[in-house]
N, C-alpha and C positions, 0 to 999 in steps of 0.2 A: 322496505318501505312500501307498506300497500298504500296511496295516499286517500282513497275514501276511508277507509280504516282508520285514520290518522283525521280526518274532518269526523268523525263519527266518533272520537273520544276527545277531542278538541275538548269542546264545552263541558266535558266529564270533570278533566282535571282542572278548570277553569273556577267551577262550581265546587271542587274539592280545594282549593287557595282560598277561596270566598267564606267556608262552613269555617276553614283551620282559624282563619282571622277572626270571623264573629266567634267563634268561643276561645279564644286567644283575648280577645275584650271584653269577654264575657256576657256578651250581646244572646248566646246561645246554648244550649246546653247538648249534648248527643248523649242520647238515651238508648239502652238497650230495648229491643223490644222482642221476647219472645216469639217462639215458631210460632205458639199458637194461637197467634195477635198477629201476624202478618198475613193477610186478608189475599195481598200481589199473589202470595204461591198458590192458590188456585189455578193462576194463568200459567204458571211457571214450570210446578212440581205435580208429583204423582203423589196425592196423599191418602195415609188413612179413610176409610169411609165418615168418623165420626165426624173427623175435622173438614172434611168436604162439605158435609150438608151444612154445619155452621157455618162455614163460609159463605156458600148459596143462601143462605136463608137470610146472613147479614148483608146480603146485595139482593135481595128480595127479587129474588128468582126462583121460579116455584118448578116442582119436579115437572117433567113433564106427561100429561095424561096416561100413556102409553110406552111401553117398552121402546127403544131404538134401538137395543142389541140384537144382531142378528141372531135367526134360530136355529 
């Protein structure tokens, strides 16, 4: 028992009772949503080049002028 660990997935499973119920009543649906439509793994994963700049460009972030990789 790490107990911050244990506050920091608290409201994880809290919110995973809350989605079961609303599509349990039918209030919700859970939808699949492919890799190449989850926008988070930019922040997350190491991706392809192609799928990166879409990502960047759908959060309208523009390359930046100049190289940053070292020489």
């Amino acid at each position: 028992g790490n107990p911050v660990q244990h506050q920091r997935t608290k409201h994880i499973e809290m919110d995973i009772h809350f989605v079961r119920e609303e599509v349990a009543r039918g209030q919700a649906r859970v939808l699949h949503v492919p890799s190449r439509h989850q926008i988070a793994d930019i922040f997350t994963k190491g991706l392809p080049r192609v799928l990166f700049d879409d990502f960047r460009t759908s959060l309208s972030i523009c390359e930046p002028p100049a190289s940053t990789a070292g020489v």
